[in-house]
C-alpha positions as a printed NumPy array, in Angstrom:
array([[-66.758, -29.683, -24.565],
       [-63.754, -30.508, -22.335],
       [-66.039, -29.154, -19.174],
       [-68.882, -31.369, -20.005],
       [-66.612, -34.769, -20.522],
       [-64.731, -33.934, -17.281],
       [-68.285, -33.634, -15.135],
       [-69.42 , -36.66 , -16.844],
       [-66.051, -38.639, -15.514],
       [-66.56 , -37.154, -11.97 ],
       [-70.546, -38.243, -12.095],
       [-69.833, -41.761, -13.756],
       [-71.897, -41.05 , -16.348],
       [-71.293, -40.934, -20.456],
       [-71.068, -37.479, -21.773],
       [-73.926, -38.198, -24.118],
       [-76.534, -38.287, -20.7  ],
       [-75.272, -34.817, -19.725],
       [-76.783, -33.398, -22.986],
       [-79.224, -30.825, -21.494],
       [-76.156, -29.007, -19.867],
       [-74.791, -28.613, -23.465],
       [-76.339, -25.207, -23.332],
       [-73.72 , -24.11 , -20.614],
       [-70.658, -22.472, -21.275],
       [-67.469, -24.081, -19.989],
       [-66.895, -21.945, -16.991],
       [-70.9  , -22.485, -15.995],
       [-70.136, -26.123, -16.396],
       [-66.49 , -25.965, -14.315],
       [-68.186, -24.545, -12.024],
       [-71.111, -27.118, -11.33 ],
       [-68.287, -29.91 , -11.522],
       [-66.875, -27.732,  -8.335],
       [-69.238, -27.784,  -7.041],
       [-70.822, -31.115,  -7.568],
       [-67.382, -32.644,  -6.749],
       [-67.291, -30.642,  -3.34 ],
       [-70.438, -31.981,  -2.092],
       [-69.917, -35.251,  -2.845],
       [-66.16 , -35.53 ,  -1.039],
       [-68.33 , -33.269,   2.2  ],
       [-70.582, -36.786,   1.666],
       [-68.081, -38.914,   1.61 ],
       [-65.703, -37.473,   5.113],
       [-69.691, -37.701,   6.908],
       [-70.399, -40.816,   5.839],
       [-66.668, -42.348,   6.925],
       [-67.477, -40.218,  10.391],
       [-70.61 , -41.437,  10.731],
       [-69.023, -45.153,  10.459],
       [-66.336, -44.117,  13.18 ],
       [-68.655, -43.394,  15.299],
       [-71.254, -46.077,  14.815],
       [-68.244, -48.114,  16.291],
       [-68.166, -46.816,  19.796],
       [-71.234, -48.89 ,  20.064],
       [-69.469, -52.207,  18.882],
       [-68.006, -53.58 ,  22.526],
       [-64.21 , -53.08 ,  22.427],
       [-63.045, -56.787,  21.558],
       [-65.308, -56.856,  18.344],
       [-64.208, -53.778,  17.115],
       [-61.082, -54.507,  15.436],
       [-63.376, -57.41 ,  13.118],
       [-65.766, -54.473,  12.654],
       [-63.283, -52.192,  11.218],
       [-62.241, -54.715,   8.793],
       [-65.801, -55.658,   7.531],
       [-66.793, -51.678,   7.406],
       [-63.895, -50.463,   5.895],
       [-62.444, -53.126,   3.712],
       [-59.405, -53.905,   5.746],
       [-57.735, -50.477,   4.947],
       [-57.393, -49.225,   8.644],
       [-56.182, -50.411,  11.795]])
């Protein structure tokens, strides 16, 4: 099941833990990996907002030393 190895990759998870979805057709299962994959990238853009703004409360000098430890470096 191409559906059920492709929502295992996008969970991190081996295909043989998803067996009670095996039960699912492939578009059921494409669909829940839409799904699924939607929610978490909606988690992911609130969580990285919810670090931008937890800065406004580091004072202004600190900040660019707080961007680097929050995010790795990857932004100025």
């Amino acid at each position: 099941m191409a559906a059920l190895d492709t929502l295992a990759e996008h969970l991190g998870v081996r295909a043989d833990r998803l067996t009670a979805f095996s039960s699912y057709d492939e578009g059921q299962l494409a669909r829940l990996d839409t799904l699924l994959t939607g929610a978490m990238s909606a988690e992911d853009e609130q969580f990285e907002a919810g670090l931008e703004e937890a800065l406004r409360f580091v004072p202004r000098p600190l900040r660019p030393a707080a961007k680097k430890i929050l995010f790795g470096g990857s932004r100025g």
